[in-house]
TIFILO-800022 format. One record per residue: residue in three letters; chain; x negated, z negated, y negated of N, C-alpha, C in turn. Coordinates in Angstrom, 3 decimals, always signed. Layout:
TIFILO-800022
+------+-------+----------+----------+----------+----------+----------+----------+----------+----------+----------+
! rest ! kette !      n_u !      n_w !      n_v !     ca_u !     ca_w !     ca_v !      c_u !      c_w !      c_v !
+------+-------+----------+----------+----------+----------+----------+----------+----------+----------+----------+
!  ALA !     A !        X !        Z !        Y !        X !        Z !        Y !        X !        Z !        Y !
...
+------+-------+----------+----------+----------+----------+----------+----------+----------+----------+----------+
//
This chain:
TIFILO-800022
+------+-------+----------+----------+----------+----------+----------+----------+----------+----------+----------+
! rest ! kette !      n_u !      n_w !      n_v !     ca_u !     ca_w !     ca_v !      c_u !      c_w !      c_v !
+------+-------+----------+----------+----------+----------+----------+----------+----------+----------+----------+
!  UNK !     A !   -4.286 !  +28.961 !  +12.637 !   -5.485 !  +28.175 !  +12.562 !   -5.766 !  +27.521 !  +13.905 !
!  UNK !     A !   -6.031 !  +28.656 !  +14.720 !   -6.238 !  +27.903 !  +16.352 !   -7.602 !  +26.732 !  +16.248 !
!  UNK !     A !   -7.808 !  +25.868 !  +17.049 !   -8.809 !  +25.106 !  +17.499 !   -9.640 !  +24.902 !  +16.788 !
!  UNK !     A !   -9.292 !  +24.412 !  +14.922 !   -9.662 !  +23.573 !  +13.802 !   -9.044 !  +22.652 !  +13.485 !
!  UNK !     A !   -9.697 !  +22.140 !  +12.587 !   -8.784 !  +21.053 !  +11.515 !   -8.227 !  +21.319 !  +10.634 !
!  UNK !     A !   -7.161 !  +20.960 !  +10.700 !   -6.555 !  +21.443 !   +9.207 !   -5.929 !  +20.246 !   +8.434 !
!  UNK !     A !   -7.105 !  +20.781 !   +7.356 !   -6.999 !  +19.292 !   +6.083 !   -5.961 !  +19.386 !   +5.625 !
!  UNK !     A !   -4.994 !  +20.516 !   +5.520 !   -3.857 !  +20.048 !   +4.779 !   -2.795 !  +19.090 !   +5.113 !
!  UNK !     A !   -2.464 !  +18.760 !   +6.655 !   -1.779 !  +17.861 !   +7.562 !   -3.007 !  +17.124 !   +7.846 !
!  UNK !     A !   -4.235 !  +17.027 !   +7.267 !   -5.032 !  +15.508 !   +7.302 !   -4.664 !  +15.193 !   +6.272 !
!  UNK !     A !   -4.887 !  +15.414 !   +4.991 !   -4.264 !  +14.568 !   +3.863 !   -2.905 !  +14.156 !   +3.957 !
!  UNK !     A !   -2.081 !  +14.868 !   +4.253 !   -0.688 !  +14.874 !   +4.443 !   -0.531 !  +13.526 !   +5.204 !
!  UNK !     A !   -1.489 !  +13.398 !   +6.514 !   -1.343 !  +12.404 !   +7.524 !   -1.787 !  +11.204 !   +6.598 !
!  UNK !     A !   -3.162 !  +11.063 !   +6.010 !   -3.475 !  +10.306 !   +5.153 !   -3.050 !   +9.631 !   +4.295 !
!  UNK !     A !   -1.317 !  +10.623 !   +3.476 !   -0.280 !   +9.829 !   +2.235 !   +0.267 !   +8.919 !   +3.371 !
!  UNK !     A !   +0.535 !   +9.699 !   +4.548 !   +1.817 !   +8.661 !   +5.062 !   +1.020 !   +7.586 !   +5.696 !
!  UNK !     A !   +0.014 !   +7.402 !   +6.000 !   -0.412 !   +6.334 !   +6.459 !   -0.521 !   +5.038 !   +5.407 !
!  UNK !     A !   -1.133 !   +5.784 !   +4.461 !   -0.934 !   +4.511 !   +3.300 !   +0.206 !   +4.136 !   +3.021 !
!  UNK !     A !   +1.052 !   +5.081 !   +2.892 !   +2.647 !   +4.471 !   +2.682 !   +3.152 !   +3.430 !   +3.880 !
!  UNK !     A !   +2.704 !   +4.201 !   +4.960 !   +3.424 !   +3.278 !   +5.455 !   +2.166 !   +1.660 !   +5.723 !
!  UNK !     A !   +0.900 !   +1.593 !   +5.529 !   +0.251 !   +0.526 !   +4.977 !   +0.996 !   -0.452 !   +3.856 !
!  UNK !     A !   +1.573 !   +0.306 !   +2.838 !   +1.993 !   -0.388 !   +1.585 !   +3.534 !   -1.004 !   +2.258 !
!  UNK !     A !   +4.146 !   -0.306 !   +3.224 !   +5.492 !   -0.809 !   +3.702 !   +4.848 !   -2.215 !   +4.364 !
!  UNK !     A !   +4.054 !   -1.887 !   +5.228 !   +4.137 !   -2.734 !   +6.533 !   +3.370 !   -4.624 !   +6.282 !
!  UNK !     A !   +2.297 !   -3.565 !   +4.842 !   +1.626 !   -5.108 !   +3.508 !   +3.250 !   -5.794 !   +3.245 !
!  UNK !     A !   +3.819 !   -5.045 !   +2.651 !   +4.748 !   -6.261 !   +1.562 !   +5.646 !   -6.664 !   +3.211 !
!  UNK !     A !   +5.794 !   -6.091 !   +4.131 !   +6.718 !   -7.356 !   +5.151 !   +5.931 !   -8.084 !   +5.449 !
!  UNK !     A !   +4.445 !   -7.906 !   +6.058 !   +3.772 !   -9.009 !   +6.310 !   +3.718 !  -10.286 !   +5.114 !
!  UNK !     A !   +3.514 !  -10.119 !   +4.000 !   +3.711 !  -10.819 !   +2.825 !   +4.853 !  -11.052 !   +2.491 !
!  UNK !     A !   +5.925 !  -10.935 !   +2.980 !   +7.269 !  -11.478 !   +2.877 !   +7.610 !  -12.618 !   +3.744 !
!  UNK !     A !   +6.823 !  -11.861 !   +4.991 !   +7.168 !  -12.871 !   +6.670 !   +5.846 !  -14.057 !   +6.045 !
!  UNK !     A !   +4.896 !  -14.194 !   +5.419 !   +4.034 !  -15.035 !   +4.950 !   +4.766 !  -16.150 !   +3.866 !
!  UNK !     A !   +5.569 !  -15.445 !   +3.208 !   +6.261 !  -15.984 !   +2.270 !   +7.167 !  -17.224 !   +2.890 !
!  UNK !     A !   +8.578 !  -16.415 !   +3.524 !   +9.525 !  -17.072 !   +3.820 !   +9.835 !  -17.250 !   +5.584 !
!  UNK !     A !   +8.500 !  -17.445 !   +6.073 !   +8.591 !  -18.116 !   +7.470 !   +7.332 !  -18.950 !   +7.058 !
!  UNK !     A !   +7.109 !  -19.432 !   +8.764 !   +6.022 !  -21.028 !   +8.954 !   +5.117 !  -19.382 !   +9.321 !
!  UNK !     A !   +5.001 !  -18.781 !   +9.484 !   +3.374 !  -18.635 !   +9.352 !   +2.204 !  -18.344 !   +8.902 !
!  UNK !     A !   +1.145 !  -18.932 !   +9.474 !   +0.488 !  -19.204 !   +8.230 !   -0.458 !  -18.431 !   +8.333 !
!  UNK !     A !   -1.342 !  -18.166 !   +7.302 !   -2.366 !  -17.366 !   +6.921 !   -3.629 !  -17.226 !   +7.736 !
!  UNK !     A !   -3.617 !  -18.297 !   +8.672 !   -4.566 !  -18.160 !   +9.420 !   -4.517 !  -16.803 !  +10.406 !
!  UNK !     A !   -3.477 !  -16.218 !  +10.803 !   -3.396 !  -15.075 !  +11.409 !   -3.495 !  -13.783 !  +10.718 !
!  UNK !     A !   -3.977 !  -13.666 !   +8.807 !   -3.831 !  -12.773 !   +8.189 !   -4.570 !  -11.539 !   +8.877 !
!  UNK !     A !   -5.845 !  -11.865 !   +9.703 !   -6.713 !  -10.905 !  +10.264 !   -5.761 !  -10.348 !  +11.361 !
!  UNK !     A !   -5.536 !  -10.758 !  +12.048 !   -4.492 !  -10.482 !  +13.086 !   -3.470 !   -9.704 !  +12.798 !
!  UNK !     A !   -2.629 !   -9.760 !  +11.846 !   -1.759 !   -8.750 !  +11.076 !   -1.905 !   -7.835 !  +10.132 !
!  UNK !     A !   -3.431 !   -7.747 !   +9.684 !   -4.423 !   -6.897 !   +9.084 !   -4.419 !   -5.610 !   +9.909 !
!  UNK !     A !   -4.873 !   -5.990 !  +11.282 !   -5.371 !   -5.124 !  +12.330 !   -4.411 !   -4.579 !  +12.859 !
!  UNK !     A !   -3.294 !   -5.359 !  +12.813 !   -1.745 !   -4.371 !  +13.381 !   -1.479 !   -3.286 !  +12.381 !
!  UNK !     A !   -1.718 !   -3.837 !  +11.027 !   -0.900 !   -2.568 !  +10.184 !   -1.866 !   -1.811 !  +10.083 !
!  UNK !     A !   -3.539 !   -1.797 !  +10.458 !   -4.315 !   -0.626 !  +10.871 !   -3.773 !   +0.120 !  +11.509 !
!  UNK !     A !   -3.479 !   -0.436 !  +12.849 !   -3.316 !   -0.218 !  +13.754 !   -2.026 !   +0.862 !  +13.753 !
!  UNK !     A !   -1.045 !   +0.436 !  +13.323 !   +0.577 !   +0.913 !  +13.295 !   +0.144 !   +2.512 !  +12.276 !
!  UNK !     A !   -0.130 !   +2.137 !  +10.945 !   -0.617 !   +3.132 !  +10.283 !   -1.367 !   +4.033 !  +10.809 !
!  UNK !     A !   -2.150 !   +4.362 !  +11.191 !   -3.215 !   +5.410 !  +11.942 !   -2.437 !   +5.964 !  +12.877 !
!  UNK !     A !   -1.921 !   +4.987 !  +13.576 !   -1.536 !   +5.941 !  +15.248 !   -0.247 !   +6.481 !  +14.763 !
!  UNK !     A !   +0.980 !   +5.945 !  +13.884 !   +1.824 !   +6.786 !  +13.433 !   +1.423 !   +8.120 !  +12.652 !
!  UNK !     A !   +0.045 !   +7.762 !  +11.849 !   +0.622 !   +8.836 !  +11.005 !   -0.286 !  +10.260 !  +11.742 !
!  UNK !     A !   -1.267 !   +9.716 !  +12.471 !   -2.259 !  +10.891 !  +13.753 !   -0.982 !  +11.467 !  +14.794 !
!  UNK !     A !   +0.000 !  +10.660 !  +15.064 !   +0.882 !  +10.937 !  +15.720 !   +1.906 !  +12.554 !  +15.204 !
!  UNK !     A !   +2.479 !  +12.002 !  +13.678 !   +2.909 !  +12.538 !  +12.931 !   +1.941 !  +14.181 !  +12.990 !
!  UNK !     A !   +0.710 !  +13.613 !  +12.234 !   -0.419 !  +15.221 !  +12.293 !   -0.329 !  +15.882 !  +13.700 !
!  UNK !     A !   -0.286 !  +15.307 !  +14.707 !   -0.764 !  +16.022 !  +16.039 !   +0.606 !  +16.670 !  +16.338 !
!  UNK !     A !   +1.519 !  +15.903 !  +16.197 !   +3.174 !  +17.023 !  +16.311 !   +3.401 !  +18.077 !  +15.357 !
!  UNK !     A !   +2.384 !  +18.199 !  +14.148 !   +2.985 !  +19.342 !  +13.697 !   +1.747 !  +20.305 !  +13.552 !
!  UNK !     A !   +0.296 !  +20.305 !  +13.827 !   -0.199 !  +21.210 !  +14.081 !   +0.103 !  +21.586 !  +15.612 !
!  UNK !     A !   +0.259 !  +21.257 !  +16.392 !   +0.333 !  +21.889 !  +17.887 !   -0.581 !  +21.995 !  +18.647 !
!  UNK !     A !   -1.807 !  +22.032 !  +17.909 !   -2.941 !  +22.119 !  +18.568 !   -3.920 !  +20.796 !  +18.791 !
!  UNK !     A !   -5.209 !  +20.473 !  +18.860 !   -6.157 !  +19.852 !  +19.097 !   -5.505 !  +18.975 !  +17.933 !
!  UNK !     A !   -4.885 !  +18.122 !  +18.486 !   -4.041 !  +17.113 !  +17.923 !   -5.357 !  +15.918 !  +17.559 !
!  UNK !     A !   -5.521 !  +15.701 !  +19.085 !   -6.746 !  +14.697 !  +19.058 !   -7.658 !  +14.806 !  +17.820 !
!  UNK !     A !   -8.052 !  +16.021 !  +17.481 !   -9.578 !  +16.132 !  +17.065 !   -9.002 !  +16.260 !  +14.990 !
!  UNK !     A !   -7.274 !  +16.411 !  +14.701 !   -6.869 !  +16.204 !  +13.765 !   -6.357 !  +14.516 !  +13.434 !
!  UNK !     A !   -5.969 !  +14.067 !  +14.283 !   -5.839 !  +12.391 !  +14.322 !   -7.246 !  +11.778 !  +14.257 !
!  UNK !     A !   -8.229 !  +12.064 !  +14.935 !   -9.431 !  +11.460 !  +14.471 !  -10.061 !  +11.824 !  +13.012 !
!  UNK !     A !   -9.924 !  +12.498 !  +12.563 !   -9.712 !  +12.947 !  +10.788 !   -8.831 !  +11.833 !  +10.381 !
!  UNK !     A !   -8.182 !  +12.190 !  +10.529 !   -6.910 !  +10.856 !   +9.365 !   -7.844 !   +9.622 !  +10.167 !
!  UNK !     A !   -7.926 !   +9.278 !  +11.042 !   -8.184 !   +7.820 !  +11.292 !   -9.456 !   +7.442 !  +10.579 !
!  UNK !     A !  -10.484 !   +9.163 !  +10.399 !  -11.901 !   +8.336 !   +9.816 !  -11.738 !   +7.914 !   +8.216 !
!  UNK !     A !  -11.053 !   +9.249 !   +8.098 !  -10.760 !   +9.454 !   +6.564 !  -10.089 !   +7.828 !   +6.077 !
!  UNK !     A !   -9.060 !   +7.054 !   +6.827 !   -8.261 !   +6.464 !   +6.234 !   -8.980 !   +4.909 !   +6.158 !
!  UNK !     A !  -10.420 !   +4.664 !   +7.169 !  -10.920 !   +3.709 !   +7.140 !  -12.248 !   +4.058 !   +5.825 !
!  UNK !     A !  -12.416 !   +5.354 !   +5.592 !  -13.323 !   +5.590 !   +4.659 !  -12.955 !   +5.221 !   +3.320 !
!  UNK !     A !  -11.553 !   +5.414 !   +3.170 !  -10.804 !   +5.236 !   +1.619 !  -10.738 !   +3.856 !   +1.395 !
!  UNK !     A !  -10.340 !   +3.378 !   +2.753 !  -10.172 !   +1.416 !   +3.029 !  -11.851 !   +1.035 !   +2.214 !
!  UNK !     A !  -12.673 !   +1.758 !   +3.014 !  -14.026 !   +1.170 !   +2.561 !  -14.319 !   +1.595 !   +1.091 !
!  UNK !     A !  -13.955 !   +2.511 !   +0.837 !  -14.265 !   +3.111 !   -0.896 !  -13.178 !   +1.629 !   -2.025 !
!  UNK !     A !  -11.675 !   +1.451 !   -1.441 !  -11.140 !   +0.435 !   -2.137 !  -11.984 !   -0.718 !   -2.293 !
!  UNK !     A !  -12.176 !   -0.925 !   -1.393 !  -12.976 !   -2.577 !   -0.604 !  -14.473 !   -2.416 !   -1.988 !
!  UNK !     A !  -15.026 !   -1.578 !   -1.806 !  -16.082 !   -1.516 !   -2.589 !  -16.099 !   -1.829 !   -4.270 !
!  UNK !     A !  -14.609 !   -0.704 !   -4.488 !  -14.314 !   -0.673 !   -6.100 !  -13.417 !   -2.511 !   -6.636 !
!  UNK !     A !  -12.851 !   -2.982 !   -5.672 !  -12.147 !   -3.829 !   -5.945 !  -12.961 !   -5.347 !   -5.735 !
!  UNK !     A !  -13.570 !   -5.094 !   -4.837 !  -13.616 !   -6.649 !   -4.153 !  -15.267 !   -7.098 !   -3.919 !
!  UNK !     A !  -15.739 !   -6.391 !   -3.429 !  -17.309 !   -6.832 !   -2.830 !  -17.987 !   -5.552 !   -2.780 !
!  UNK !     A !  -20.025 !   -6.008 !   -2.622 !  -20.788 !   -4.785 !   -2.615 !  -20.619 !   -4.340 !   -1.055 !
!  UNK !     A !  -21.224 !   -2.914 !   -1.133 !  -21.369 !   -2.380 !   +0.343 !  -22.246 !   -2.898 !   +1.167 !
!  UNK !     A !  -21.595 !   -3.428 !   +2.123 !  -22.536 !   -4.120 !   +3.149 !  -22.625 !   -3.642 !   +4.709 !
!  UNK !     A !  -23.512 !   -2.739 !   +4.865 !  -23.190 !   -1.861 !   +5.821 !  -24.087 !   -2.899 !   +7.049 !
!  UNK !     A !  -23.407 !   -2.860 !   +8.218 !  -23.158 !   -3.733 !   +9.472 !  -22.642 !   -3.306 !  +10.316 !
!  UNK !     A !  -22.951 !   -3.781 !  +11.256 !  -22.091 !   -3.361 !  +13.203 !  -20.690 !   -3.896 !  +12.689 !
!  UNK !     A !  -20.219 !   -4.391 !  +12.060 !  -18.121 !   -4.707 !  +12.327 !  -18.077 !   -3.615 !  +11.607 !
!  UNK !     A !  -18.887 !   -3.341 !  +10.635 !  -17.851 !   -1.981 !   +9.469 !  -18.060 !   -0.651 !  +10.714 !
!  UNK !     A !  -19.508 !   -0.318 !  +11.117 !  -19.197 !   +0.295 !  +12.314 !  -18.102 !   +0.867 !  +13.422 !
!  UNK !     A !  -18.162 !   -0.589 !  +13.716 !  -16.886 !   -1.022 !  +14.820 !  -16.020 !   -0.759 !  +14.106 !
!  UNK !     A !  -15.425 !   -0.938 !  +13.236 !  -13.787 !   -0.493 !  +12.825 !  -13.464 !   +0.971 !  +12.272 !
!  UNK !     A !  -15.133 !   +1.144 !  +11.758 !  -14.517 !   +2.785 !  +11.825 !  -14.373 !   +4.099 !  +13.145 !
!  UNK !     A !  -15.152 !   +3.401 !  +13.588 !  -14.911 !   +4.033 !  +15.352 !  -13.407 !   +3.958 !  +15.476 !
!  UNK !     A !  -13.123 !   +2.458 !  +16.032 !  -12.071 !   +2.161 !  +15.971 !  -11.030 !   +3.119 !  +15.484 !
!  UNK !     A !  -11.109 !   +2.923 !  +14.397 !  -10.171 !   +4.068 !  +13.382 !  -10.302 !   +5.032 !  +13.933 !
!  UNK !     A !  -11.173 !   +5.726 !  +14.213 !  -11.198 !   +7.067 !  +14.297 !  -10.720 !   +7.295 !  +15.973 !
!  UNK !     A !  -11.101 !   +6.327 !  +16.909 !  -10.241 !   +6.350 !  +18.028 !   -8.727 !   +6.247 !  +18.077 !
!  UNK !     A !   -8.128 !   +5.158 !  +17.085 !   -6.980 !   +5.141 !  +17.382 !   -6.328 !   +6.600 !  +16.333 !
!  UNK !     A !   -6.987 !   +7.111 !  +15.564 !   -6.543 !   +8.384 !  +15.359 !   -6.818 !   +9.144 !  +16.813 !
!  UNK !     A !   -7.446 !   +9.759 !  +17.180 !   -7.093 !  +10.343 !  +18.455 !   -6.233 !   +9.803 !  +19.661 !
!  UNK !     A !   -5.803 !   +8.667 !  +19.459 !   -4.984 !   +8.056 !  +20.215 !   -3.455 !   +8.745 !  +19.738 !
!  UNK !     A !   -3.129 !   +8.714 !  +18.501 !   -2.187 !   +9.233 !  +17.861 !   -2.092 !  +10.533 !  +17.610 !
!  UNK !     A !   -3.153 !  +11.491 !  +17.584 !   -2.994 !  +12.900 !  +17.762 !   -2.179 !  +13.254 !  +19.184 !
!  UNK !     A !   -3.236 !  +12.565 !  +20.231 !   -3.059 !  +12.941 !  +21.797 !   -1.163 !  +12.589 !  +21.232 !
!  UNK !     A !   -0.977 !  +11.535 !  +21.173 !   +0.730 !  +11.063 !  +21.612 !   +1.427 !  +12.209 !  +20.596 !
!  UNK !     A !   +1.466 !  +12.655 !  +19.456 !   +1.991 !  +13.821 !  +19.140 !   +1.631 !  +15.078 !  +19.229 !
!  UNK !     A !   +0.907 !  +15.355 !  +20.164 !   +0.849 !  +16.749 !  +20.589 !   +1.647 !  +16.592 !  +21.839 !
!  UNK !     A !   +1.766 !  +15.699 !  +22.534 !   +2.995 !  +15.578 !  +23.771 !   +4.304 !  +15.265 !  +22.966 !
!  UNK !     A !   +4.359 !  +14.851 !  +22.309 !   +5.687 !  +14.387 !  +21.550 !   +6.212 !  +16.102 !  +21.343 !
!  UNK !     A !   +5.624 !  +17.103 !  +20.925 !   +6.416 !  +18.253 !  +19.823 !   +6.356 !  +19.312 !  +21.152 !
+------+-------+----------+----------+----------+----------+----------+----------+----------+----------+----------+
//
């Protein structure tokens, strides 16, 4: 499958990102728990476990297709802020489409190609 995407290591990239989302939630909510800090930084540690999640798991996709790593990490990164926005919708509030939801799905989808590029040099 030269110089495509291949959804099967995008979804693939997609479980492990949430997993490791659901790891990286309950330490932040542990370190919330049983240290001094306080909630005022929840956004701040929001954006790391974006952050950590995407580029590991684009990382992960781009080392094992071999190819256009980049252009498979930006898949998981859009995909994984799209599912964020589909939860956000079913759980919590209406769709309110705006320049930050914008901005973070770029975002996403950059730091997926950030994480493709680093595992296609990684493998």
């Amino acid at each position: 499958m030269k110089g495509k995407v291949n959804l099967n290591y995008c979804f693939k990239g997609l479980g492990i990102s949430f997993i490791l989302t659901f790891i990286l939630l309950l330490v932040v909510t542990l370190l919330l728990r049983f240290s001094s800090i306080r909630e005022v930084h929840m956004s701040l540690m929001n954006n790391f476990v974006l952050t950590i999640s995407i580029v590991l798991a684009s990382a992960l996709v781009g080392r094992r297709v071999k190819e256009m790593g980049w252009l498979n990490g930006a898949v998981v990164g859009f995909l994984y802020y799209l599912v964020i926005l589909l939860i956000n919708l079913v759980f919590n509030r209406p769709f309110n489409f705006n320049l930050f939801l914008v901005f973070k799905l770029l975002t996403s989808t950059i730091l997926g190609v950030i994480g493709g590029m680093i595992g296609i040099n990684l493998s």
